[in-house]
GUMAR-537590 format. One record per residue (C-alpha): x, y, z; residue number from 1. Coordinates in steps of 0.02 Angstrom, whole numbers. Example, Ala and Ser with C-alpha at 12.3 -4.5 7.8 and 13.67 -1.06 7.14 Angstrom:
<atoms>
615 | -225 | 390 | 1
684 | -53 | 357 | 2
</atoms>
This chain:
<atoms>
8656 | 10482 | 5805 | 1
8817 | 10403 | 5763 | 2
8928 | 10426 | 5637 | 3
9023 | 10265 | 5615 | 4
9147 | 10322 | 5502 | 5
9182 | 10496 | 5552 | 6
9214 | 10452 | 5746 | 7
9366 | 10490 | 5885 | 8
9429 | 10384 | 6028 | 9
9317 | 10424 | 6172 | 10
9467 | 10390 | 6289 | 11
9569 | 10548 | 6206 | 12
9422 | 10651 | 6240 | 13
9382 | 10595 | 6388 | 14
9561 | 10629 | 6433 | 15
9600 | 10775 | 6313 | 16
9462 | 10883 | 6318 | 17
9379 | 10929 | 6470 | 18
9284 | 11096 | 6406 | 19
9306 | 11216 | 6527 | 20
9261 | 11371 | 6465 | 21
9346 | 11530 | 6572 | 22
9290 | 11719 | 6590 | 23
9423 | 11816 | 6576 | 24
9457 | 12028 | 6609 | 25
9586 | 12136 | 6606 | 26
9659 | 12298 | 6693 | 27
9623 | 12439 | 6609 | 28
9526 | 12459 | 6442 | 29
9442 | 12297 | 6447 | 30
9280 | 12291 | 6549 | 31
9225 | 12104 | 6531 | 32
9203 | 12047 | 6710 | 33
9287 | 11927 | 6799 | 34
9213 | 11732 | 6832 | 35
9257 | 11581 | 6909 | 36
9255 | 11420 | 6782 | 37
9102 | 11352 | 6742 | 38
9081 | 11183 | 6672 | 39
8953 | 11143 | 6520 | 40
8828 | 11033 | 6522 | 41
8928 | 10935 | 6393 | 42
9064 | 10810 | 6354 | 43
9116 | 10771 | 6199 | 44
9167 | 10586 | 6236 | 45
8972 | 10556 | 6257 | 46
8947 | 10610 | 6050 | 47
9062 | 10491 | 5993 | 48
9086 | 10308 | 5981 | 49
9237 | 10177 | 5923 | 50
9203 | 10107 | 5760 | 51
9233 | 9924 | 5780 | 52
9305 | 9801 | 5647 | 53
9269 | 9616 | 5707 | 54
9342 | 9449 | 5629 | 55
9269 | 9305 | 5718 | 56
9368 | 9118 | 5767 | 57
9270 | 9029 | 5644 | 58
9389 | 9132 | 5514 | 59
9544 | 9084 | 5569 | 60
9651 | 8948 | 5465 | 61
9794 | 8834 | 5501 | 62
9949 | 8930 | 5431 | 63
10156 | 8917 | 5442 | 64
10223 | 8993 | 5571 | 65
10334 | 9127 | 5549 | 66
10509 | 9056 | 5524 | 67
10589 | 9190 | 5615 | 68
10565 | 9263 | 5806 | 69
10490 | 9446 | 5805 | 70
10561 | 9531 | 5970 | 71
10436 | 9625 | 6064 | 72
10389 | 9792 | 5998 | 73
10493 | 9792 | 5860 | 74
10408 | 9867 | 5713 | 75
10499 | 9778 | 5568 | 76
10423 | 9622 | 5454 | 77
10509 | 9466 | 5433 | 78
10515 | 9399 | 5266 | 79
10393 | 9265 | 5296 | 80
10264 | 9411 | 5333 | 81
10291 | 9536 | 5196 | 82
10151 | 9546 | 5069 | 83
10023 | 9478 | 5189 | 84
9915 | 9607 | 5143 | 85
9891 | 9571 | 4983 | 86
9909 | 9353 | 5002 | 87
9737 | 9270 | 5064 | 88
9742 | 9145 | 5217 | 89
9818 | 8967 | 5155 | 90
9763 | 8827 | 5246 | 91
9952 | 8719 | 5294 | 92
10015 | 8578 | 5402 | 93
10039 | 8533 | 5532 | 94
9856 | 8557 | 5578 | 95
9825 | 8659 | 5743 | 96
9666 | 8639 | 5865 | 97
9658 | 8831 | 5928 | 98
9561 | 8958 | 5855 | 99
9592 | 9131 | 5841 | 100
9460 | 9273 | 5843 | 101
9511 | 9473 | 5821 | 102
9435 | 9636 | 5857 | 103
9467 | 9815 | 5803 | 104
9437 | 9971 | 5862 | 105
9473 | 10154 | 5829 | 106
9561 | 10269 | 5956 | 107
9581 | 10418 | 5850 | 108
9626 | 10501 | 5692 | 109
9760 | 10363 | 5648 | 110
9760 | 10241 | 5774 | 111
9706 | 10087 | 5815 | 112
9677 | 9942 | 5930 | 113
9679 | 9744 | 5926 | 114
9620 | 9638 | 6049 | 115
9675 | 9459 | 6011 | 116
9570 | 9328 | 6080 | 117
9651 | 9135 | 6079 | 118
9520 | 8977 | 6111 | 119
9561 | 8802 | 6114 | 120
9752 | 8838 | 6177 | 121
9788 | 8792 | 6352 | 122
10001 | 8848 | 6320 | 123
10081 | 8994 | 6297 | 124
10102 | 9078 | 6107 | 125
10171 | 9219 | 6006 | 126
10093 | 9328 | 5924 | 127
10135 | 9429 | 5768 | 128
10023 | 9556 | 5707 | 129
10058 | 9623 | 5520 | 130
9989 | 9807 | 5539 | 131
9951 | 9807 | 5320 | 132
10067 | 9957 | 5282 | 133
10236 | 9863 | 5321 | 134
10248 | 9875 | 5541 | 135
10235 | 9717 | 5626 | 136
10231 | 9706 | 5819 | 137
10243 | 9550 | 5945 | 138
10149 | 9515 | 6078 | 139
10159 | 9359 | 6220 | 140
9993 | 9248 | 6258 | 141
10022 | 9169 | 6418 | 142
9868 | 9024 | 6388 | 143
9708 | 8976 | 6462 | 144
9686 | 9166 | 6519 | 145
9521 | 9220 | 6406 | 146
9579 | 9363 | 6426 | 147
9618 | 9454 | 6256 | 148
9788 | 9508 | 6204 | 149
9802 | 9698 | 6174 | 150
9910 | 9760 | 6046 | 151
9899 | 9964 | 5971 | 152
9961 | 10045 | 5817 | 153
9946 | 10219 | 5729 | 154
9957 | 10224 | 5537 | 155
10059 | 10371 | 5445 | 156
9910 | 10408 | 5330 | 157
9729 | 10383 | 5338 | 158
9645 | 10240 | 5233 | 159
9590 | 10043 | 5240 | 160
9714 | 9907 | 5281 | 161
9709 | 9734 | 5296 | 162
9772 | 9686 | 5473 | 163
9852 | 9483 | 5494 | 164
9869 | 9413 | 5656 | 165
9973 | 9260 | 5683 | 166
9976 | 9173 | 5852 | 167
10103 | 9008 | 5838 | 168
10097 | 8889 | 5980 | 169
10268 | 8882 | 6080 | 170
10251 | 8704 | 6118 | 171
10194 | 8622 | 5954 | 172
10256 | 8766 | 5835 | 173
10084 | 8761 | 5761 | 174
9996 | 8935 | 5685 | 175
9848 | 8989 | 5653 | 176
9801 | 9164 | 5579 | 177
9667 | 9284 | 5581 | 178
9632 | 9447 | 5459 | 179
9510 | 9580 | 5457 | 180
9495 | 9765 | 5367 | 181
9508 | 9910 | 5479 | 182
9468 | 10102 | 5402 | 183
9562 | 10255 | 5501 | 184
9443 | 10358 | 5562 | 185
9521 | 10525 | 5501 | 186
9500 | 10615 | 5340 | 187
9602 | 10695 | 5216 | 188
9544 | 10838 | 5109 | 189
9540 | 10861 | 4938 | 190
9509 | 11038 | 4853 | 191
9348 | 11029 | 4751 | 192
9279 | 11184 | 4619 | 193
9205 | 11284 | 4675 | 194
9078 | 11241 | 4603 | 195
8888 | 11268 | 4638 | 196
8793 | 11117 | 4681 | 197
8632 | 11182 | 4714 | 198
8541 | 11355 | 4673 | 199
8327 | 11359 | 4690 | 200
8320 | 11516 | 4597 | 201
8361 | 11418 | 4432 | 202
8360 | 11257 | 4486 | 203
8514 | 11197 | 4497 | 204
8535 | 11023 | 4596 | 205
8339 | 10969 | 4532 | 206
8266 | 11087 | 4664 | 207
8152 | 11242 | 4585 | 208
8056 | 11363 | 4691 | 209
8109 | 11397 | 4875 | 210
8129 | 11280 | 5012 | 211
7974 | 11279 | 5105 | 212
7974 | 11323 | 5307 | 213
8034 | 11175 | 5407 | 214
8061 | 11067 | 5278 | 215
8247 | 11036 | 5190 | 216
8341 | 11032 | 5003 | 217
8419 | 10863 | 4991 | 218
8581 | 10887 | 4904 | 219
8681 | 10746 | 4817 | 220
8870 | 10744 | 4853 | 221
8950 | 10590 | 4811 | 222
8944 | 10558 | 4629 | 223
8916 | 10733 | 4581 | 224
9024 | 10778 | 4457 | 225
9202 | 10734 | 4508 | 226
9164 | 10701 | 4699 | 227
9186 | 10510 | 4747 | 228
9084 | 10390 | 4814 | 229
9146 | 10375 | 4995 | 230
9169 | 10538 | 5031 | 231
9134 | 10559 | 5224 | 232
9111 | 10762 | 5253 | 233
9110 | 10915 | 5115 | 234
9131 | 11085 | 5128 | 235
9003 | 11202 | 5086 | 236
8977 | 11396 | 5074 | 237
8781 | 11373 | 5086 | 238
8697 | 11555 | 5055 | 239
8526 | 11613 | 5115 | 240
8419 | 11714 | 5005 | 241
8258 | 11806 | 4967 | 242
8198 | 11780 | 5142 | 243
8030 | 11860 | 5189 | 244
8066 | 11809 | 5396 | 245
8199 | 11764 | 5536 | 246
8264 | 11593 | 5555 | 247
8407 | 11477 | 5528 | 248
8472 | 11325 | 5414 | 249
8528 | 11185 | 5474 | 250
8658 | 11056 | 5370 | 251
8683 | 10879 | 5401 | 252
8690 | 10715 | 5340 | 253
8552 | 10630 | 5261 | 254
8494 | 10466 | 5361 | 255
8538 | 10559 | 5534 | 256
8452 | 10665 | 5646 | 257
8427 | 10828 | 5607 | 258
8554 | 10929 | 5747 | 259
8483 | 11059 | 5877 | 260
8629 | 11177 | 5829 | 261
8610 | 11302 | 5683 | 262
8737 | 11341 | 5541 | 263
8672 | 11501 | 5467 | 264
8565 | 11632 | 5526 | 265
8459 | 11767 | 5455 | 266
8309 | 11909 | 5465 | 267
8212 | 11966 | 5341 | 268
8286 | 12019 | 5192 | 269
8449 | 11974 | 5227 | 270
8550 | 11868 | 5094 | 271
8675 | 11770 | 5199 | 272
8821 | 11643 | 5179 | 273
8912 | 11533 | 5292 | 274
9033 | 11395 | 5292 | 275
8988 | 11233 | 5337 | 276
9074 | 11067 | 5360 | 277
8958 | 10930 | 5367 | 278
8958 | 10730 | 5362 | 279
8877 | 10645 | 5203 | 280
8737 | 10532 | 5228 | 281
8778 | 10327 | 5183 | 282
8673 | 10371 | 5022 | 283
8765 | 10511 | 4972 | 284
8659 | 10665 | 5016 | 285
8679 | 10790 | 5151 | 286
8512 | 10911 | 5201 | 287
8484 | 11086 | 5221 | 288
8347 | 11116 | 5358 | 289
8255 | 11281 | 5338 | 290
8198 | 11326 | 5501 | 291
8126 | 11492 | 5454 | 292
7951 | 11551 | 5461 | 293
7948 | 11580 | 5298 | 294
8014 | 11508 | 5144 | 295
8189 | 11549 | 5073 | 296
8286 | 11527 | 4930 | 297
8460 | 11424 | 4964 | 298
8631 | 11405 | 4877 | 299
8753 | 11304 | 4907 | 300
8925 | 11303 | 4822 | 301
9064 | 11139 | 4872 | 302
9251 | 11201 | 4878 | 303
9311 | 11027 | 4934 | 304
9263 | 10857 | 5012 | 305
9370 | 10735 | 5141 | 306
9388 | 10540 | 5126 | 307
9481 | 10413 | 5223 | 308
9600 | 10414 | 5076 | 309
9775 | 10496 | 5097 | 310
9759 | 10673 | 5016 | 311
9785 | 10838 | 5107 | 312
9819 | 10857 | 5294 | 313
9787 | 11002 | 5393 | 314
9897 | 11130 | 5473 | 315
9797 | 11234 | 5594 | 316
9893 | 11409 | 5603 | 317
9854 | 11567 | 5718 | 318
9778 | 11696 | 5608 | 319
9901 | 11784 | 5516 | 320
9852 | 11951 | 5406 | 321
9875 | 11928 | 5194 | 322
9793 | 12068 | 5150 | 323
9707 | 12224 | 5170 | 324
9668 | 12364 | 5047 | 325
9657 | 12499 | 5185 | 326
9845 | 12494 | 5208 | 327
9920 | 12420 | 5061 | 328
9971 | 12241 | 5123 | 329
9978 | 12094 | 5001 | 330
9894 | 12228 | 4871 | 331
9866 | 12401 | 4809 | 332
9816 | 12538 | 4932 | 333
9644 | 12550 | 4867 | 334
9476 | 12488 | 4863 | 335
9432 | 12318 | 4719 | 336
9323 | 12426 | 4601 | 337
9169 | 12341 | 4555 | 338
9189 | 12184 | 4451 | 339
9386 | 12197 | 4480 | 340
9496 | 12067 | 4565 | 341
9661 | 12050 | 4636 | 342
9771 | 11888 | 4650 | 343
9852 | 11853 | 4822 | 344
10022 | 11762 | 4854 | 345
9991 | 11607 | 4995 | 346
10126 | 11489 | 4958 | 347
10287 | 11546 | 5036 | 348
10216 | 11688 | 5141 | 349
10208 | 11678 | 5339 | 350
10215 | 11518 | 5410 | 351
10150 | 11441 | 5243 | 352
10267 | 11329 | 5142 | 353
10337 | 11388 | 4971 | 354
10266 | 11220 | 4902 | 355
10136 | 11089 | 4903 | 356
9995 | 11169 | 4966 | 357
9839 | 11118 | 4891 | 358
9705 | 11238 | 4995 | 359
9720 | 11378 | 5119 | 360
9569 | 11404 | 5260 | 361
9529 | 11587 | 5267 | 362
9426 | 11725 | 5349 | 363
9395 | 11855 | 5218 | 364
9297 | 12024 | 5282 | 365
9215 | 12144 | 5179 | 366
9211 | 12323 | 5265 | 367
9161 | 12497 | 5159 | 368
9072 | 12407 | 5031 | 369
8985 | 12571 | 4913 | 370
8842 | 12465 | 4856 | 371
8771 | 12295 | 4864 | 372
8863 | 12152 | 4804 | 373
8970 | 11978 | 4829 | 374
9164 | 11932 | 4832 | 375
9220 | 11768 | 4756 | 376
9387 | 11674 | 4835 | 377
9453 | 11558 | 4683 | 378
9618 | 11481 | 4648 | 379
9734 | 11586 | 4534 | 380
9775 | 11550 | 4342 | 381
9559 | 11521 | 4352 | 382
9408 | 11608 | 4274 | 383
9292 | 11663 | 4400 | 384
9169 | 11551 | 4447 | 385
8995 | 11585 | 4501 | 386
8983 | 11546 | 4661 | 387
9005 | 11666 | 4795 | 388
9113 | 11670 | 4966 | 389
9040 | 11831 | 5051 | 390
8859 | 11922 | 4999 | 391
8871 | 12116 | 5091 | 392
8748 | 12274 | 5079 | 393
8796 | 12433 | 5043 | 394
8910 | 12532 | 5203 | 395
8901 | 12358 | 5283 | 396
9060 | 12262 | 5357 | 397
9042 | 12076 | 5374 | 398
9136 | 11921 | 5368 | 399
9158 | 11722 | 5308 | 400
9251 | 11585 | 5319 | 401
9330 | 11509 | 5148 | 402
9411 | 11370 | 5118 | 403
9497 | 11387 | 4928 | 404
9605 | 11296 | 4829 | 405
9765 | 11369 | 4795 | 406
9834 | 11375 | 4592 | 407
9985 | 11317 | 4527 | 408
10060 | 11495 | 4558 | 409
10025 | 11471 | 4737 | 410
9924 | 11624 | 4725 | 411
9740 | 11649 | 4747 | 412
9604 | 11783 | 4665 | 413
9481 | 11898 | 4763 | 414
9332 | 11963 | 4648 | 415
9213 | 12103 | 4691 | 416
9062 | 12058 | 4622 | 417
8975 | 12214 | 4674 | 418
8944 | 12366 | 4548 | 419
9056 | 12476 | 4666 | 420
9227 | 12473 | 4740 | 421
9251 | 12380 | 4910 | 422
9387 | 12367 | 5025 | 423
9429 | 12170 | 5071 | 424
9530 | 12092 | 5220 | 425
9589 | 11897 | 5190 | 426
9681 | 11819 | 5361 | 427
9757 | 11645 | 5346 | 428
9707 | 11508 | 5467 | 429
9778 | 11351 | 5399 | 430
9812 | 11283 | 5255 | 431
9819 | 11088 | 5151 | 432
9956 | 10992 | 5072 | 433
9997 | 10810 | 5088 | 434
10128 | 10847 | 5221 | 435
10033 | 10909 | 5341 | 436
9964 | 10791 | 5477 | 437
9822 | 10833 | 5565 | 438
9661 | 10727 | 5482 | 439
9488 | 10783 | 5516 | 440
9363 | 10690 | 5619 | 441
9191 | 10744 | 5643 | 442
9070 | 10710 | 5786 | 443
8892 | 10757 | 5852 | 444
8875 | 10938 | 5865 | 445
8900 | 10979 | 6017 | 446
8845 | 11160 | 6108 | 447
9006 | 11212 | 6212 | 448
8964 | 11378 | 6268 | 449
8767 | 11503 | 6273 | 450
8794 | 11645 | 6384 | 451
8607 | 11648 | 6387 | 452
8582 | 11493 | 6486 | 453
8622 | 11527 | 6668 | 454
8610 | 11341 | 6703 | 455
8783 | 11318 | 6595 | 456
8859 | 11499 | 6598 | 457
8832 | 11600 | 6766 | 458
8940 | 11767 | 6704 | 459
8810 | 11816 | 6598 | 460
8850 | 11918 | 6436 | 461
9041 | 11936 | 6366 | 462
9098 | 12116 | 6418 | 463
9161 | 12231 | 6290 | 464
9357 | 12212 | 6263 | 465
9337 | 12043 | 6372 | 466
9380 | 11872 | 6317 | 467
9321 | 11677 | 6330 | 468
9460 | 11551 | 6371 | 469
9408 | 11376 | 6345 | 470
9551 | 11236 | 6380 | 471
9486 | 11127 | 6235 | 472
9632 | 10993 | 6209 | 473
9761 | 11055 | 6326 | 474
9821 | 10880 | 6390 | 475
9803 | 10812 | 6211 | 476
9940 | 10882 | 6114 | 477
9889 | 10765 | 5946 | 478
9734 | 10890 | 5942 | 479
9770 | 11030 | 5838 | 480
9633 | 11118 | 5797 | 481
9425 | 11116 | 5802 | 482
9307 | 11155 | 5682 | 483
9186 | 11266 | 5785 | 484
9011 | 11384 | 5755 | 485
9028 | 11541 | 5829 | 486
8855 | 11653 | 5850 | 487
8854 | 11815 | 5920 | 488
8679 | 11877 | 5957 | 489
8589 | 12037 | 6073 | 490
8762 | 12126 | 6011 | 491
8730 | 12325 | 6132 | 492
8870 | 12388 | 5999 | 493
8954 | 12372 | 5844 | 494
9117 | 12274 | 5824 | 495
9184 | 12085 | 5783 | 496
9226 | 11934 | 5854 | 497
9409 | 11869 | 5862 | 498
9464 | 11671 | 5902 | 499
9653 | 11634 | 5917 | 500
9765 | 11516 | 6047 | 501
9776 | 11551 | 6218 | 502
9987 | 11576 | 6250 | 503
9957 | 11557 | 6415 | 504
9931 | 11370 | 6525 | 505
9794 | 11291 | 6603 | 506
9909 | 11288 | 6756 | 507
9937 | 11494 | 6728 | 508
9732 | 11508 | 6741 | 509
9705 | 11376 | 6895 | 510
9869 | 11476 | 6993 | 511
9821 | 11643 | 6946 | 512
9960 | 11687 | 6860 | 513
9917 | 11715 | 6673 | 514
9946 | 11860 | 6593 | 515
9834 | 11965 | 6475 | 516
9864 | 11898 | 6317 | 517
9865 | 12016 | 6157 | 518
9715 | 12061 | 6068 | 519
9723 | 11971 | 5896 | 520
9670 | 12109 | 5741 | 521
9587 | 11968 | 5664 | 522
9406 | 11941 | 5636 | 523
9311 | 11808 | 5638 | 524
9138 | 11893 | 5623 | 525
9082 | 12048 | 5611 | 526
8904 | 12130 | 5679 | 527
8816 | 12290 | 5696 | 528
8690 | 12301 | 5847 | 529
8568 | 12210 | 5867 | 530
8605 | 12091 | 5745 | 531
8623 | 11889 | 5754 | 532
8795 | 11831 | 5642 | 533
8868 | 11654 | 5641 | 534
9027 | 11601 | 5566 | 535
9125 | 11457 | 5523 | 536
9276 | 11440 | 5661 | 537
9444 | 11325 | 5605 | 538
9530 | 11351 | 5782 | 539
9706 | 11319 | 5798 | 540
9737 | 11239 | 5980 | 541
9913 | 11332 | 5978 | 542
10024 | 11263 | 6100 | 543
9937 | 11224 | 6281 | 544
9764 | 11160 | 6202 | 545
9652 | 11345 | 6250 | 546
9562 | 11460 | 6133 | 547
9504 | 11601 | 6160 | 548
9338 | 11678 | 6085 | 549
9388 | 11885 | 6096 | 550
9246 | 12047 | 6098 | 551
9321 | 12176 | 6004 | 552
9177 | 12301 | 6041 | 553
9118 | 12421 | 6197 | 554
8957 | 12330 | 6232 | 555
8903 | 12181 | 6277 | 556
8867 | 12000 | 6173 | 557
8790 | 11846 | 6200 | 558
8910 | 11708 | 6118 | 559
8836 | 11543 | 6067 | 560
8998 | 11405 | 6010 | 561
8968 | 11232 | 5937 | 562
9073 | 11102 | 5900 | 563
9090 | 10980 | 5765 | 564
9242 | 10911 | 5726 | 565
9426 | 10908 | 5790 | 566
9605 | 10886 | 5678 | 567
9734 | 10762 | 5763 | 568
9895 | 10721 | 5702 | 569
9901 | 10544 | 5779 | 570
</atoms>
């Protein structure tokens, strides 16, 4: 499976992440044993490939050369070159006899490289290459090599550009140029409803009557509604409901094979949600697998989609509390009666700007719930709509990812839709706005970490109070964050799971010199014993490249953690 336009430079994750997940344990409370590394049957660089742009020699023309000398590396146009984007190829005298064929290829979120290959010219040439959004660089062909001429260059924002090479013969002063398109292979994201897409109790997306066992709801994306044609992942809170046995549901792009890894679980009876961020077929569609016994009623609500357009960069941030109606922060003291809402400043609180942000990623938990119900996550200065973030039973305390757009107040609205009051808890994990840098690519899913398997994980189950440390991207700082499954299964007690940055080094872990890093009070997902729970994970790489995957509970788990994306800034 390949996805050609969602794709990251194998060399940066060959060289940037080397997934080495570490066991870690601490003096005193925490009883999660102690382990040497192990190292997963995985690598990321083998789920990925370099999209490739190609322009061959037959397309080259005779053109004028460039009537001024572009010193090496500079990244400024002369005025001879500006506007080559938009100008086609114009055949000129003097005729040359060399030909000029160029390849592309993508080396990560922004970046890309040209090789330059020159037949026909025996002498040495320049070379000018017009980068489409206004950088030029200069390169030396020394003649008669074969050997192609390398040149790199990272865009500011993600899109298409039209890339013109011009190689000029230093004997003759003959030219010849060479153009091809080249797409970015990073997306930008652009807030989206919510709005529900598809619902098989009513029929909602064409699809009546439950999806049947091992068999999947095809669900169109681009062209739906106000969603474009192009658009290269969505996000998705897809629901699970009226379930009559275990299983799991599996999202992913139409036209691809159907992944191994799961994206929401669930037992009998259970209504459950989950996040999902998942590439769009060529055609538009994306699937949702049931892989139940049984079938099972599905829902799936979009909050946002990404293109290789320029729209909203990512920020990864370390979870950071907004609210909590047990204490009184970022709301009343009290619980959200049933059918009540409250509205929650984002923009301008904690390490989120005052302006510009579009969409904030979230991990909202619902704990003393007095009856049955739902929350809903929408911007603020909106009506309620009728999708749903986070479905909970009566006494129970569980958790979800959300991704929401944020309204023009910079606020955003929590609504109980249970008949009963509630108590809610929203942490902050990131938010969007066109400043930010970080673009999302997505790749294979990719299983990282099952303490089942003893032929990957030899410490067996995470300890209660123990922690996971897996150096992800720490010698690729331009890796931000990942977007990550987390599944906590054969749970001996109650509690949750907690993901956050690692402060300390890879070098403080190989020299045994680390210290025990502070517990984060965020959750990521929640379970009672016994139970099987995934959630959505946006990971924030913090500052030496290592998260760390936390058991806030006295017993034991298994932990299961996929992979399927990354954010990079360059």
């Amino acid at each position: 499976m390949s996805y050609r336009r969602l794709t990251a430079s194998a060399a940066v994750l060959a060289a940037g992440m080397s997934l080495i997940p570490g066991f870690a344990h601490a003096d005193g409370p925490a009883t999660g044993g102690a382990h040497g590394l192990t190292q997963p049957d995985v690598d990321l660089a083998d789920a990925v490939e370099k999209t490739k742009f190609s322009s061959p020699a037959e397309k080259s023309r005779p053109v004028a050369a460039p009537t001024s000398k572009i010193r090496q590396g500079v990244q400024t146009a002369p005025q001879d070159l500006q506007g080559a984007q938009a100008a086609p190829l114009a055949e000129t005298a003097p005729a040359a006899d060399f030909q000029v064929a160029v390849d592309a290829y993508t080396t990560s979120a922004h970046g890309i490289e040209l090789d330059t290959f020159v037949t026909g010219l025996g002498t040495s040439a320049s070379i000018s290459v017009d980068w489409g959004d206004g950088a030029t660089t200069a390169a030396a062909y020394q003649g008669g090599t074969g050997t192609p001429v390398v040149s790199a260059h990272t865009y500011k924002e993600v899109g298409s550009y039209t890339v013109k090479v011009t190689v000029t013969d230093s004997a003759t002063g003959t030219a010849v140029a060479n153009e091809l398109q080249v797409t970015t292979d990073g997306a930008d994201y652009t807030p989206y409803g919510p709005t529900r897409l598809l619902d098989t109790r009513n029929g909602t997306g064409g699809l009546t009557g439950k999806v049947k066992q091992y068999t999947s709801a095809k669900v169109k994306i681009a062209g739906n509604g106000g969603i474009p044609a192009g658009v290269t992942a969505v996000v998705l809170n897809v629901t699970v409901t009226n379930t009559t046995s275990g299983g799991h549901i599996t999202a992913y792009g139409d036209g691809y094979d159907r992944p191994t890894t799961s994206n929401v679980n669930f037992a009998p009876g259970q209504t459950v949600p989950n996040l999902v961020i998942v590439p769009v077929g060529e055609n538009g569609y994306i699937n949702l697998y049931n892989g139940g016994w049984e079938p099972a009623d599905l829902i799936a609500d979009v909050t946002g989609y990404f293109t290789q357009t320029a729209s909203s960069g990512y920020t990864p941030l370390a979870p950071q509390r907004f609210a909590d109606t047990r204490e009184g922060l970022g709301t009343a003291k009290a619980q959200v009666p049933g059918y009540g809402s409250f509205g929650l400043q984002i923009a301008g609180r904690g390490a989120v700007p005052a302006s510009g942000v579009t969409a904030v990623a979230l991990n909202v938990t619902v704990t003393n719930p007095k009856s049955d119900g739902h929350l809903t996550v929408y911007p603020g200065g909106q009506q309620a709509p009728t999708a749903s973030n986070v479905n909970f039973k009566a006494g129970q305390t569980i958790a979800n990812s959300v991704i929401v757009p944020v309204g023009p107040d910079g606020k955003i609205n929590v609504r109980n839709g249970g008949w009963n009051p509630t108590d809610v808890i929203v942490d902050v994990v990131g938010y969007y706005s066109p400043g930010s840098k970080s673009a999302y690519v997505a790749f294979d899913p990719q299983r990282l970490l099952d303490t089942r398997d003893p032929a990957d994980w030899d410490g067996g189950p995470l300890g209660g109070r123990g922690y996971i440390w897996m150096p992800l991207s720490y010698d690729a700082p331009g890796i931000t964050g990942f977007v990550l499954n987390s599944t906590v299964t054969n749970p001996t007690d109650n509690g949750f799971l907690a993901v956050a940055p690692d402060p300390n080094s890879l070098a403080d872990y190989e020299n045994g010199t680390e210290d025990w890093p502070a517990a984060p009070t965020s959750s990521t997902l929640n379970w009672t014993r016994g139970k099987t729970v995934p959630n959505l994970v946006q990971a924030s790489t913090g500052d030496n490249g290592i998260i760390d995957f936390w058991n806030q509970s006295d017993g034991d788990i298994d932990l299961i953690v996929d992979a399927f994306g990354l954010y990079q800034e360059d």
